[in-house]
C-alpha positions in Angstrom: 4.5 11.0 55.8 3.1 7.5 55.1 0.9 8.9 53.2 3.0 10.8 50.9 5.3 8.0 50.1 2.1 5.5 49.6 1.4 8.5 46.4 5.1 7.9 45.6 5.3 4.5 45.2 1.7 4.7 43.7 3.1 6.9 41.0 6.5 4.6 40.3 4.6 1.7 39.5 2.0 3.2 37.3 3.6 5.5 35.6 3.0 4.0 32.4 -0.4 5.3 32.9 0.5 8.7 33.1 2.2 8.6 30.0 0.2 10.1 27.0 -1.5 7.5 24.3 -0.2 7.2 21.5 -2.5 8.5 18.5 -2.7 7.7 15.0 -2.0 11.2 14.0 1.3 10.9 15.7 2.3 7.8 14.3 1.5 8.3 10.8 3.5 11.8 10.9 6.3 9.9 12.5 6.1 7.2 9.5 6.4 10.1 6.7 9.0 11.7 8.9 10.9 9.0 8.4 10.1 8.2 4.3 11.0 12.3 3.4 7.6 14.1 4.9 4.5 15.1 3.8 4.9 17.9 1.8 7.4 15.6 -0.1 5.2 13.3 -0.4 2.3 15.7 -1.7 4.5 16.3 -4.6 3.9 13.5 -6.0 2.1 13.2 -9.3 3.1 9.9 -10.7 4.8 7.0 -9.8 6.4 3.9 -11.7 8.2 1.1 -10.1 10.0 -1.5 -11.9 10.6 -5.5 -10.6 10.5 -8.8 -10.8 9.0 -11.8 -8.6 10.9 -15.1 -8.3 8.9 -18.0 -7.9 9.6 -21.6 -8.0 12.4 -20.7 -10.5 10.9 -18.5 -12.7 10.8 -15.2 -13.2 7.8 -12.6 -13.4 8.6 -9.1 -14.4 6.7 -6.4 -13.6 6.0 -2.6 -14.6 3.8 -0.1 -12.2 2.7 3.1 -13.0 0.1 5.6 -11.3 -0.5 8.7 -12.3 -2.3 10.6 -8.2 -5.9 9.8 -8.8 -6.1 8.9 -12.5 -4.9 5.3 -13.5 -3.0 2.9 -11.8 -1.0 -0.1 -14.3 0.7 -3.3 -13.9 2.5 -4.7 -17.0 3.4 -8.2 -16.4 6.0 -10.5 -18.6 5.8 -14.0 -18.0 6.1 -17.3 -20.0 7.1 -15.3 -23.0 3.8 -13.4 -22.5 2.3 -10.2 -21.7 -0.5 -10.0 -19.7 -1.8 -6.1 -17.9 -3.8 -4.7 -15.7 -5.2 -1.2 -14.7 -7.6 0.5 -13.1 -9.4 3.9 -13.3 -11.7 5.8 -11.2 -14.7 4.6 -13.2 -13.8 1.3 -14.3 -11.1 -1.0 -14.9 -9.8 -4.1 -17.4 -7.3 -7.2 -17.6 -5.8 -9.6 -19.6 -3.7 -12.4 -18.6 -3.3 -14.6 -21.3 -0.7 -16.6 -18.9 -4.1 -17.8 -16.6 -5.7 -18.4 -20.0 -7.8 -15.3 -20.5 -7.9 -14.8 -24.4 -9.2 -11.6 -24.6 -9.2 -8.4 -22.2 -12.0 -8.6 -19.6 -13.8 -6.0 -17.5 -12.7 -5.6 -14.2 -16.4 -6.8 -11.3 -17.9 -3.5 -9.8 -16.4 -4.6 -6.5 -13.3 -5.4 -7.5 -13.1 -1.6 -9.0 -14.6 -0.3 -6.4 -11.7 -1.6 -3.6 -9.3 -1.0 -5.7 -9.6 2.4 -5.1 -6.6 3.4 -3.1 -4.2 2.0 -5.9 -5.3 5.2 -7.7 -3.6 7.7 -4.6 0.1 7.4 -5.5 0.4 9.4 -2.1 -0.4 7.1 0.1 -4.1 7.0 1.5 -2.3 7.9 4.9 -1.9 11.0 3.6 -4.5 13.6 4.4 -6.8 10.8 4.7 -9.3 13.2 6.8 -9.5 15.1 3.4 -9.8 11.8 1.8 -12.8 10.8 3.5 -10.8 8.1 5.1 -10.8 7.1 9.1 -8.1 6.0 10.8 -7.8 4.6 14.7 -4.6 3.4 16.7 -5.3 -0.2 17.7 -2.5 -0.7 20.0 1.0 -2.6 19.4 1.6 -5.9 17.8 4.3 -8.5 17.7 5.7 -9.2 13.8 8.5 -11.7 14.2 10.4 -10.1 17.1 9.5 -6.7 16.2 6.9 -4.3 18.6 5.0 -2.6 15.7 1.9 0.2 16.2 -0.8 -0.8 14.5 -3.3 1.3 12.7 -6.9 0.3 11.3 -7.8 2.6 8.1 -11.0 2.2 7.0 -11.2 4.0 3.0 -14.0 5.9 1.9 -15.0 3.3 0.4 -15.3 0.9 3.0 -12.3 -1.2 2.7 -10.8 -2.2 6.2 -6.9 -2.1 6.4 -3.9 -2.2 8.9 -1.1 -1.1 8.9 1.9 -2.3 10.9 4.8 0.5 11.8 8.2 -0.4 13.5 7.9 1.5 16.7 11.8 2.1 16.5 12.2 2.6 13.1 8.7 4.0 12.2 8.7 2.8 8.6 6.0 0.4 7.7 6.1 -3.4 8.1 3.5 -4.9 6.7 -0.6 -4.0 5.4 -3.4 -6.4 6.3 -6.6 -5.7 3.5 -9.4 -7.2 4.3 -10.8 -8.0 0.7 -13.7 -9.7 -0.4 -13.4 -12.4 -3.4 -16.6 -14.5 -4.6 -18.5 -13.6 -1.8 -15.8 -14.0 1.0 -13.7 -11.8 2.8 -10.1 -12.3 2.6 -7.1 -11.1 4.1 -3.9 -9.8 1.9 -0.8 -9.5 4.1 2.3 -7.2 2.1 5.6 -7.3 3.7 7.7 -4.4 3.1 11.8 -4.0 3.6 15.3 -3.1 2.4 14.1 1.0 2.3 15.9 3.1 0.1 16.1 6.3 -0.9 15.6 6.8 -4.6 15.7 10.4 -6.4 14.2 13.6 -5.0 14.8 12.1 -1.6 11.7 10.1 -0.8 12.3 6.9 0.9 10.5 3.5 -0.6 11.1 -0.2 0.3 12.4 -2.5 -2.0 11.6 -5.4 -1.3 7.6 -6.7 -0.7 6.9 -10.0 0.3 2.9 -10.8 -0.6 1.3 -14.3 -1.9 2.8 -14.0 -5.3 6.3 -14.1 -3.7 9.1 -11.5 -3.1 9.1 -8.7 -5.0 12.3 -6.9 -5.9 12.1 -3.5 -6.6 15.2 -2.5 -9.4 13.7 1.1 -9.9 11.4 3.5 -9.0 11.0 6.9 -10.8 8.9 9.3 -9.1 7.4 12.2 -11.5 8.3 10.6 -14.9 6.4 10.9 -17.8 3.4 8.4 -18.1 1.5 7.8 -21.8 -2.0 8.4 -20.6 -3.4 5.7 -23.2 -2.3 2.9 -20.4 -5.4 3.8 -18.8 -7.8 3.4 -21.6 -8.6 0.0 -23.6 -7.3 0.2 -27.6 -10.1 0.2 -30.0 -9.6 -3.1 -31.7 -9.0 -4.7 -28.1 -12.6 -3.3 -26.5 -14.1 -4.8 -29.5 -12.7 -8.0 -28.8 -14.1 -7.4 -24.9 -17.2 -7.1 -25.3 
């Protein structure tokens, strides 16, 4: 009899250890679950998302489009100037005429190269086995009051990112990159909020807090058109390039 109840009381107070693990599979299907599923989500060709960042009282305005695996775009208005951005599997160029660039430059090999996972407008989450992508549950983190699972992805291509999850809510929190600039690695923290669900049902936030500022999301158009010349440099303006 004492022996049975010392396995009893054994089992009450650790029974958190009989509990099964969480995995990453689980929580990343929970996460699109909540966002309108994967096979929504695989639907997905094309993606454009219109906004604007406040910033010590200006404005910056903002146009992204990706078209799965082909281009990815940023347009961006500022100062009564346009400056641009976009990236390709192969390559990639910029101008920024507001940071004093006066003609469009190549994009660094590097910088191309872990950029990568702008290009999947699905999410790199998605199917990332198939992807060549890794993924591993790294247990649960604190982010301002909220218990978030965390998951370390590690793309194809090398590039070390984590992803924060609301273990109530299961909609992502925040991404951690770990990027490399001149040599250094770096971290770039993006705060994501105020989901909503936009056309076709999918579920995106709308508001992203990173180093530039807020960002606030007015529209986002899943499917729409995009002019595939936004992902290849004008002739006049490779010229001026080179």
């Amino acid at each position: 009899m004492k022996n049975f109840l010392f396995v009893c009381l054994t089992i009450f107070f650790s029974g958190s250890t009989l509990l099964p693990a969480k995995t990453a599979d689980e929580i990343i299907d929970s996460y699109f679950n909540a966002v309108g599923g994967k096979d929504l989500f695989r639907t997905i060709k094309s993606l454009r998302m219109d906004g604007a960042v406040k910033m010590q009282g200006m404005e910056i305005k903002l146009m992204m489009n990706v078209v799965h695996n082909v281009g990815a775009r940023t347009d961006i208005s500022f100062m009564g100037m346009d400056g641009w951005q976009f990236l390709t599997p192969t390559g990639g160029w910029s101008y920024m005429p507001f940071q004093g660039q006066m003609k469009p430059d190549a994009m660094p090999e590097d910088m191309v190269k872990e950029g990568q996972s702008q290009l999947d407008a699905q999410s790199e989450l998605l199917d990332y086995a198939a992807k060549g992508h890794t993924v591993e549950y790294v247990g649960t983190e604190d982010l301002e009051g909220t218990e978030c699972d965390k998951i370390m992805l590690i793309s194809k291509q090398g590039v070390t990112t984590y992803y924060l999850f609301d273990s109530d809510s299961k909609l992502l929190l925040q991404t951690i990159a770990k990027q490399k600039a001149g040599g250094k690695e770096t971290e770039v923290k993006t705060t994501y909020s105020d989901y909503k669900v936009v056309e076709g049902g999918f579920v995106f936030p709308h508001e992203m807090i990173s180093e530039m500022g807020p960002l606030q999301v007015s529209a986002i158009k899943v499917n729409g058109p995009v002019d595939p010349s936004l992902f290849t440099l004008p002739a006049q303006e490779a010229g001026q390039g080179k």
